[in-house]
C-alpha positions in Angstrom: -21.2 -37.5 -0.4 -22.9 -34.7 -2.5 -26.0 -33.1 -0.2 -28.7 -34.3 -2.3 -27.7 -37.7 -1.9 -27.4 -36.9 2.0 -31.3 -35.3 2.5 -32.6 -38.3 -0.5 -30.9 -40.9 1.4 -32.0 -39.6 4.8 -36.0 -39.2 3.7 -35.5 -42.7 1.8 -34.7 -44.2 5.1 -37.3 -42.4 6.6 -39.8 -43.9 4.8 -38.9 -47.7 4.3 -38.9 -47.8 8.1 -42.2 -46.8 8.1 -43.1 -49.0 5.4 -41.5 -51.6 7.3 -43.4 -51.2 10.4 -47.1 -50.5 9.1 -46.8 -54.2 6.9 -45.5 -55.6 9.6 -47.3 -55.7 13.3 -47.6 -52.3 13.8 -51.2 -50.6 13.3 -53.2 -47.9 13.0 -56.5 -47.3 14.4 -59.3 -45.9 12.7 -59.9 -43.0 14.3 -55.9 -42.9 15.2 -55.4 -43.9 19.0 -53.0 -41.7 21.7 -50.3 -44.2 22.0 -50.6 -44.0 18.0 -50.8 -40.5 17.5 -47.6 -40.3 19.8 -45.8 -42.5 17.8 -46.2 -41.3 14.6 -45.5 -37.4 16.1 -42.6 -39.2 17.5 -41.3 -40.6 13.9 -42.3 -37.2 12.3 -39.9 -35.6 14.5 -37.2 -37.6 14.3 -37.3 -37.2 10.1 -37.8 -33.1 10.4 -34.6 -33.4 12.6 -32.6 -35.5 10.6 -33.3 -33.4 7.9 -32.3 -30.2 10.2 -28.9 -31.7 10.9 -28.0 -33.0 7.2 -29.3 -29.3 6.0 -27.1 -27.4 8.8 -24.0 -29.2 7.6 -24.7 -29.3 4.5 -25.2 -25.1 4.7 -22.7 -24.2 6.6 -20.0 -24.0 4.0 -22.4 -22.2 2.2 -22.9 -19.3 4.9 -18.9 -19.4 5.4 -19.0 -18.7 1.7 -21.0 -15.3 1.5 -19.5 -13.8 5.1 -16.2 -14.2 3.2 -17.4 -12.6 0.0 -19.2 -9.9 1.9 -15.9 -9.1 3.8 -13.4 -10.0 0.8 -10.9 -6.8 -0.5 -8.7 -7.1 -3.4 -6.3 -4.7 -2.1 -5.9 -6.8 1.7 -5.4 -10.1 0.8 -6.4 -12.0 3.5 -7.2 -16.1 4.5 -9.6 -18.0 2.0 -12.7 -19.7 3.0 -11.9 -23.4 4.2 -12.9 -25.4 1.1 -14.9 -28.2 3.6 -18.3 -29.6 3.2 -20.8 -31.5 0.6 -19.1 -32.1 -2.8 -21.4 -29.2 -4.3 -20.3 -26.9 -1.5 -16.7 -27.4 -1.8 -16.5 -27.5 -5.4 -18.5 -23.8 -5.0 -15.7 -22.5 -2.5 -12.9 -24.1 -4.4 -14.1 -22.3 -7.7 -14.5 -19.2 -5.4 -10.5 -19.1 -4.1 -9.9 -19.8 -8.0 -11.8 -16.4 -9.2 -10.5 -14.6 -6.6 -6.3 -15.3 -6.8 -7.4 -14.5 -10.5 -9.0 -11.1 -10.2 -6.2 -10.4 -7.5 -3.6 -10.9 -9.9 -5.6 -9.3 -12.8 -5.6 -6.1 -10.4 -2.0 -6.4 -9.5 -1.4 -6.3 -13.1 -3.8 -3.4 -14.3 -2.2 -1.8 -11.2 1.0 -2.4 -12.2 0.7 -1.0 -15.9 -1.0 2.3 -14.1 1.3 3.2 -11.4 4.1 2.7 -14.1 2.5 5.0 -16.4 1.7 7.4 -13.2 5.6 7.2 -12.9 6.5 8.0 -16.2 4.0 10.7 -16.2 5.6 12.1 -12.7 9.3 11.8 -14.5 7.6 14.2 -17.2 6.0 17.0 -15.1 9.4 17.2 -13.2 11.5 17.8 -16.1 9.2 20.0 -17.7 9.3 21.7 -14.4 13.1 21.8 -14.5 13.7 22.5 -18.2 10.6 25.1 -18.7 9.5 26.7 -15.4 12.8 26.5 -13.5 14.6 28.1 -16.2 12.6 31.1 -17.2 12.6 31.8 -13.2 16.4 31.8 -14.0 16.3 33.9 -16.2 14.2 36.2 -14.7 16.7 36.2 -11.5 19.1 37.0 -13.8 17.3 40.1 -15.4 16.0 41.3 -12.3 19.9 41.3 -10.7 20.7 43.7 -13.8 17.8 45.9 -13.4 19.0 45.9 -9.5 22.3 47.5 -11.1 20.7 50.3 -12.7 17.4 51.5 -10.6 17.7 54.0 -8.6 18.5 53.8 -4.8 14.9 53.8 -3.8 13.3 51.1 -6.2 16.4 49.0 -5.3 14.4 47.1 -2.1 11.0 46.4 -4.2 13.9 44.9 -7.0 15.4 42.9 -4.0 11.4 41.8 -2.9 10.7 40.9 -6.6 14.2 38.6 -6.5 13.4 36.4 -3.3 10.2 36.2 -4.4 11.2 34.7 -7.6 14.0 32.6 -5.5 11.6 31.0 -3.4 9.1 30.2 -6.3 12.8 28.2 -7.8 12.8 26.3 -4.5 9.2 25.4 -4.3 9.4 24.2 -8.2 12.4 22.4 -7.0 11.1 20.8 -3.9 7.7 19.7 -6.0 10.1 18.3 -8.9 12.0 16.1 -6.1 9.3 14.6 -4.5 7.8 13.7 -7.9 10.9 12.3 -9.5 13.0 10.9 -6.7 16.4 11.1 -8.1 18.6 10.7 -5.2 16.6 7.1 -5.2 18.3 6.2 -8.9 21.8 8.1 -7.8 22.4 6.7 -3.9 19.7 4.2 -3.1 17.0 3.6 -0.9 18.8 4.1 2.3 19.6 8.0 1.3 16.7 8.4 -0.3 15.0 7.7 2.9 17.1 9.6 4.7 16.7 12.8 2.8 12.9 12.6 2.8 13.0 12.3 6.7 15.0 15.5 6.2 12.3 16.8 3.7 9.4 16.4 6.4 11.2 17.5 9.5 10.3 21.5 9.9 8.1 23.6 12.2 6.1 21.7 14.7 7.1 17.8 13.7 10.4 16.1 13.7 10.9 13.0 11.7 13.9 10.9 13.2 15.2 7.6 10.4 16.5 4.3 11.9 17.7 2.8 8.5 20.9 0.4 8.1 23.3 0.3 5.1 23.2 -3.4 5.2 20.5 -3.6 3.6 19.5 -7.0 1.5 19.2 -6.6 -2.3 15.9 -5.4 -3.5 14.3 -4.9 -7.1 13.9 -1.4 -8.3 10.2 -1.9 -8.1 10.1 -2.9 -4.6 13.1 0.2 -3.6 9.9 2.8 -5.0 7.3 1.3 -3.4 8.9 1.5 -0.1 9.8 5.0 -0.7 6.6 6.2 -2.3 4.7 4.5 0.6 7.3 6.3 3.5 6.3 9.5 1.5 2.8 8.9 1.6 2.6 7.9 5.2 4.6 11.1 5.7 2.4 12.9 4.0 -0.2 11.7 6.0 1.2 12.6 9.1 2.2 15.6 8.4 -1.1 16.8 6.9 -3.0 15.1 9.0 -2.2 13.7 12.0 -1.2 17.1 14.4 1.8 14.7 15.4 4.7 16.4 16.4 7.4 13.4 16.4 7.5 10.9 13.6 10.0 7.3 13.1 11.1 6.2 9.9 12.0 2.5 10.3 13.6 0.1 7.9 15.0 -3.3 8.8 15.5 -6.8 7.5 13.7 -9.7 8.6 14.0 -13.5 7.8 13.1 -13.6 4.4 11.8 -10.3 3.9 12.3 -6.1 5.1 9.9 -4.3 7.0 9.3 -0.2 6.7 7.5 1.1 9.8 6.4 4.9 9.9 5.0 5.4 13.2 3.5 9.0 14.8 2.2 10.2 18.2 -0.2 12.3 16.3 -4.3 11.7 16.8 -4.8 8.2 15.2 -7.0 6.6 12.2 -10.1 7.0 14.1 -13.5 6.1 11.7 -12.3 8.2 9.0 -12.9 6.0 5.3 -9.5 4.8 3.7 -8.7 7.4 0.8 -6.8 7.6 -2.1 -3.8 7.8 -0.6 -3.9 4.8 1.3 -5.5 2.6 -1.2 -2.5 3.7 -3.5 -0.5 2.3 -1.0 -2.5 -0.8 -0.7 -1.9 -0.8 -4.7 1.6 -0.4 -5.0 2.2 -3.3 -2.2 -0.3 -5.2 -3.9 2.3 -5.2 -6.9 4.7 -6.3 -5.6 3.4 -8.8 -3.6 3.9 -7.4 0.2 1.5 -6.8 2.8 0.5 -3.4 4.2 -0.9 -2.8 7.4 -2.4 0.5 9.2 -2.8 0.2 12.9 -2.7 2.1 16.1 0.4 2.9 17.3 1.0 1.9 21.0 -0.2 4.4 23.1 -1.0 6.8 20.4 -0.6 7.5 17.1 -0.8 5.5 13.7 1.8 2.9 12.5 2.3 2.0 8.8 3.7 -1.2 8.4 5.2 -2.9 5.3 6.7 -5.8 4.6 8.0 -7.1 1.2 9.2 -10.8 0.5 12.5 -10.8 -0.5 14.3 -13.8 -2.1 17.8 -15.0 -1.2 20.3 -13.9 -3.7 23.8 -12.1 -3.8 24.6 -8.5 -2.1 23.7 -6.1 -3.7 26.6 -3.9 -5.7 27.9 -0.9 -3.2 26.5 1.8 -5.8 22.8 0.8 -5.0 23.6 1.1 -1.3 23.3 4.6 -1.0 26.2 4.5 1.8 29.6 4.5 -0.8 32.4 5.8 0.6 33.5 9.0 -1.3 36.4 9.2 -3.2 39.5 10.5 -1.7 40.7 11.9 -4.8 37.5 13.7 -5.7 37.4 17.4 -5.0 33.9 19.5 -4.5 34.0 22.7 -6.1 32.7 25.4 -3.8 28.8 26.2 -3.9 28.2 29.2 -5.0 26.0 31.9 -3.2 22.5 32.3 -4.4 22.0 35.4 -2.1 25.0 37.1 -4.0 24.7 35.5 -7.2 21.6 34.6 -9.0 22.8 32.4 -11.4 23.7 29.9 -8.9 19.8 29.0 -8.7 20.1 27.7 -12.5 23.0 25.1 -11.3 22.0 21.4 -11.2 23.7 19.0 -8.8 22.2 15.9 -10.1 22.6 14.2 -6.3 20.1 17.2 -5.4 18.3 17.7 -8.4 16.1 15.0 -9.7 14.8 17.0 -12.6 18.2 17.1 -14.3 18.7 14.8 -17.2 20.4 11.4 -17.4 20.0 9.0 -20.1 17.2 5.9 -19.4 15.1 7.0 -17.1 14.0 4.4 -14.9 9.9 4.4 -14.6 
């Protein structure tokens, strides 16, 4: 029953019983007597309460309503307000649940078409880096190591200075073009990838240990770069930070779905405000439809936990793995030097370098 036929059917009974009772033996007194006056108080209150009650449940979905539109996040989905109550209350809340999955889905797709377009952009800037910045540095190795040849004995350690300076720009151009384009995701799969960026964030003062099987079950492309951008940004996190000196890197299958836990002993989230960083997160699960959660970690610390659906279907092939067994038959050919010989900084090893270039890249 719709709450305006509860409060009109309430008052309408209201008032036929008094109807009822003054044309029949009950009378008032001109002026009104006690007993009277007490009865008619007594009716009055017993109407004002009916009403109460039928407006309190009738209400109540209503005030359900607006504390979970006060509280409601595109980016955390979370439970939907019971649709319960009077046929214009639950009609309300049902239409509610319906705009939100819509404008939920909306932003997982707007999401979607700009963190693939942040991508693409990111697969840009690192070949760029690679084909324009890392190569006139090679080249400017390679100059300097001839004019190291012909200056004389006492210019020759500034011409040294001037060539590890230019090597460690290389390296830095390198490093920023791997963690923008993570190739050794598209060569070896997740589970190296994962592994190398532990590798990437374990220096001076934190050490980032990795607990991730081969065995893993077969994911999407989109979901294997969420969970690594994600790891990445958790890392980031910590390492920027969190003044944690010890960080895990977790990944491991679940009934129907994987979980990736990053967890650090560093200060915690305190009151600090989400920022981008983890609202990108929030985005990038969003679109793929997992759920993200930040938490303290016991005792101390923060943990990042992810967990992506995954549906049944066959292994995946061993080359998405990221654990193939080499070849027997293939042989490495030495690395060359780059102390001794400058134009070993202009190689590309395309397991190392992501910037190099490979038809179709993935986005």
């Amino acid at each position: 029953m719709s709450l305006f036929w509860r409060i009109f059917s309430l008052n309408a009974a209201g008032l036929v019983v008094a109807t009822a009772l003054l044309l029949g033996p009950v009378t008032v007194s001109t002026p009104v007597l006690p007993h009277e006056a007490l009865i008619l108080l007594a009716g009055l209150t017993a109407l004002l309460a009916g009403n109460a009650v039928v407006l309190r449940l009738g209400l109540t979905p209503l005030h359900r309503l607006g504390r979970a539109m006060s509280t409601a996040d595109l980016l955390v989905p979370g439970a939907r307000p019971e649709v319960a109550g009077p046929a214009e209350a639950a009609e309300l809340i049902a239409t509610y649940n319906t705009m939100l999955d819509r404008l939920q889905a909306e932003r997982a797709a707007g999401a979607g078409r700009a963190l693939q377009a942040q991508e693409r952009e990111r697969h840009r800037i690192a070949r760029e880096l690679h084909d324009e910045v890392g190569q006139t540095l090679t080249a400017v190795l390679l100059q300097l190591k001839r004019v190291s040849d012909r200056v004389p004995g006492e210019l020759r350690e500034e011409v040294s200075l001037a060539q590890e300076a230019t090597r460690a720009g290389l390296d830095e151009i390198r490093r920023i073009a791997r963690r923008l384009r993570p190739g050794v995701l598209e060569e070896l799969g997740l589970a190296s990838a994962l592994r190398a960026l532990t590798a990437e964030f374990t220096h001076h003062g934190l050490t980032v240990a990795h607990h991730v099987p081969g065995d893993l079950p077969p994911l999407t492309p989109e979901a294997e770069l969420v969970i690594y951008r994600v790891a990445q940004e958790s890392l980031t996190n910590t390492a920027r930070h969190a003044a944690a000196d010890r960080a895990d890197l977790t990944l491991r299958p679940l009934p129907g779905g994987i979980e990736l836990l990053v967890r650090d002993n560093g200060t915690g989230l305190g009151q600090t405000p989400e920022g981008a960083g983890i609202r990108g997160m929030r985005e990038r699960a969003l679109l793929i439809g997992a759920e993200i959660h930040l938490e303290p970690a016991p005792g101390r610390g923060t943990d990042v936990r992810l967990r992506i659906p995954v549906p049944a279907g066959p292994p995946p092939s061993a080359d998405r793995q990221g654990d193939a067994t080499p070849d027997p038959d293939r042989t490495t050919a030495p690395a060359a030097d780059p102390a001794t010989d400058p134009t070993a900084a202009s190689a590309v090893d395309p397991t190392t370098d992501p910037t190099a270039d490979r038809p179709g890249d993935r986005t």
